[in-house]
C-alpha positions as MATLAB code, in Angstrom:
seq = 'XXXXXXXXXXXXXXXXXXXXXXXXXXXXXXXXXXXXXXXXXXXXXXXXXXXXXXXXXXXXXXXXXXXXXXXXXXXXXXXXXXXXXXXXXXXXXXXXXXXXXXXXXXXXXXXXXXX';
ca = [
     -15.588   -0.324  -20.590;
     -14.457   -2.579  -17.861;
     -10.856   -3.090  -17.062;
      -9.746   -6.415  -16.405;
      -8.807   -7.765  -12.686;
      -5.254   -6.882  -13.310;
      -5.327   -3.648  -14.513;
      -8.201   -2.228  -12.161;
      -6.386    1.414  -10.896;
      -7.499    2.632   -7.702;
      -7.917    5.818   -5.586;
      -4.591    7.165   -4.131;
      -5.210    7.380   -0.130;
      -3.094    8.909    2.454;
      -2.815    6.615    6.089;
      -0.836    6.986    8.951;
      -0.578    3.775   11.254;
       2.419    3.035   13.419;
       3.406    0.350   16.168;
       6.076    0.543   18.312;
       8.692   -1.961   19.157;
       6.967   -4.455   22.291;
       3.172   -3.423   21.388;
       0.727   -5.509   20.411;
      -1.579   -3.282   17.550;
      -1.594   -0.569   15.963;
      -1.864    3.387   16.477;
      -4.048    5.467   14.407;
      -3.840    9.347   15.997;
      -6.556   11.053   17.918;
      -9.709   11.731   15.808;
     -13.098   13.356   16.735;
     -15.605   11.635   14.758;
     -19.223   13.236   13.671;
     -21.864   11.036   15.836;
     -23.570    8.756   13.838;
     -21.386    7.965   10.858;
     -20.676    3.450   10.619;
     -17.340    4.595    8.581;
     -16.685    8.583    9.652;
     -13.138    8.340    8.119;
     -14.018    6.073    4.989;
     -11.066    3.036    6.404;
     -13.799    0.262    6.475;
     -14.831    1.288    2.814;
     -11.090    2.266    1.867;
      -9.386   -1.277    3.295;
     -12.402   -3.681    2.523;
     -10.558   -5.516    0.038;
      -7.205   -5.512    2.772;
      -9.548   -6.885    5.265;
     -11.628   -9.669    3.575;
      -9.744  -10.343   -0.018;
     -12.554  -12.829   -1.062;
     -13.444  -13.387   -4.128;
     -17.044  -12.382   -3.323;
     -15.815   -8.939   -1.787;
     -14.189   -8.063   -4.627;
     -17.089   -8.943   -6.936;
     -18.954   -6.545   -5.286;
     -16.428   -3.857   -5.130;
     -15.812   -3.767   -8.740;
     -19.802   -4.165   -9.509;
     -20.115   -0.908   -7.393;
     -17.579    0.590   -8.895;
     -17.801   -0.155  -12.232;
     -22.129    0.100  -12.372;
     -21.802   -3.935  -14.409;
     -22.627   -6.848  -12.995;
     -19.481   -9.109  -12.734;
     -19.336  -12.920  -13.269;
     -18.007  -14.191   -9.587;
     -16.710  -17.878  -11.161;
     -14.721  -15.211  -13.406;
     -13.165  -13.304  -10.352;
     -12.833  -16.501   -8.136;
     -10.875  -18.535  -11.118;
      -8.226  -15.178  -11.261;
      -8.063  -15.219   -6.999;
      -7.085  -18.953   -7.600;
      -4.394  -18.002  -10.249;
      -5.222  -20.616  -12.924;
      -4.186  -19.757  -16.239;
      -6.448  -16.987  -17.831;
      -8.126  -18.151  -20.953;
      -9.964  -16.001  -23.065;
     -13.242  -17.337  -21.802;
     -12.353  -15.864  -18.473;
     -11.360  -12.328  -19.981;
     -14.372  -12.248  -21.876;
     -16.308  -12.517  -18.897;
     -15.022  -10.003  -17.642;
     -15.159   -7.623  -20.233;
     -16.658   -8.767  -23.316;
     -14.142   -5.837  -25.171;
     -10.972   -6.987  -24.378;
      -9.133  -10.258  -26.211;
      -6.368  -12.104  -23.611;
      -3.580  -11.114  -26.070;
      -4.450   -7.063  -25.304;
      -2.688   -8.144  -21.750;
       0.254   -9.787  -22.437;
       2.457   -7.133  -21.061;
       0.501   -7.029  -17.928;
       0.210  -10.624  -17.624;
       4.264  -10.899  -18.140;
       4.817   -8.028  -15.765;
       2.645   -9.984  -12.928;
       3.869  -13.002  -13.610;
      -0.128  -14.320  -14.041;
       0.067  -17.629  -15.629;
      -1.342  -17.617  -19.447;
      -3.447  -20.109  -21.281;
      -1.705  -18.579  -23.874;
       2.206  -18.718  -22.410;
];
């Protein structure tokens, strides 16, 4: 079953980035990386969503991750916060009805067809 946009959990990651006062980027520490690896520490897979929130990136973040192919008008209308409608949660995932996510909806503040 596929969770909707805003309930999707995540992995918990560990990073360590600093900057100090009068620099101009940030400080990651000294790693040795295995030759050959695009991604050896996993950040550009980790942070994809961080670097390029797009609709389209997330589409095919969650289609990886969930193994369903997602609707991108779907995803784009929730990254332009209009109200969700039912036809937009059923897209989505077919399983869930838009008054299952009233709590989560009030809690984010997400505006409602329904509200």
């Amino acid at each position: 079953m596929m969770w909707p946009v805003c309930c999707l959990r995540f992995p918990v990651v560990t990073a360590c980035l600093w900057r100090e006062a009068g620099e101009d980027r940030w400080r990651v520490g000294e790693i040795e990386y295995p030759d050959g690896e695009s991604d050896p520490d996993g950040s550009t897979h980790l942070f994809a969503l961080l670097v390029d929130p797009s609709p389209e990136v997330f589409q095919r973040f969650a289609e990886d991750y969930y193994d369903v192919p997602v609707d991108l008008d779907a995803v784009r209308h929730v990254y332009a916060l209009r109200p969700l409608t039912q036809e937009v949660v059923t897209a989505l995932n077919a399983d869930l009805k838009l008054e299952d996510l009233a709590e989560d909806l009030a809690a984010s503040r997400y505006p409602s067809a329904a509200a």
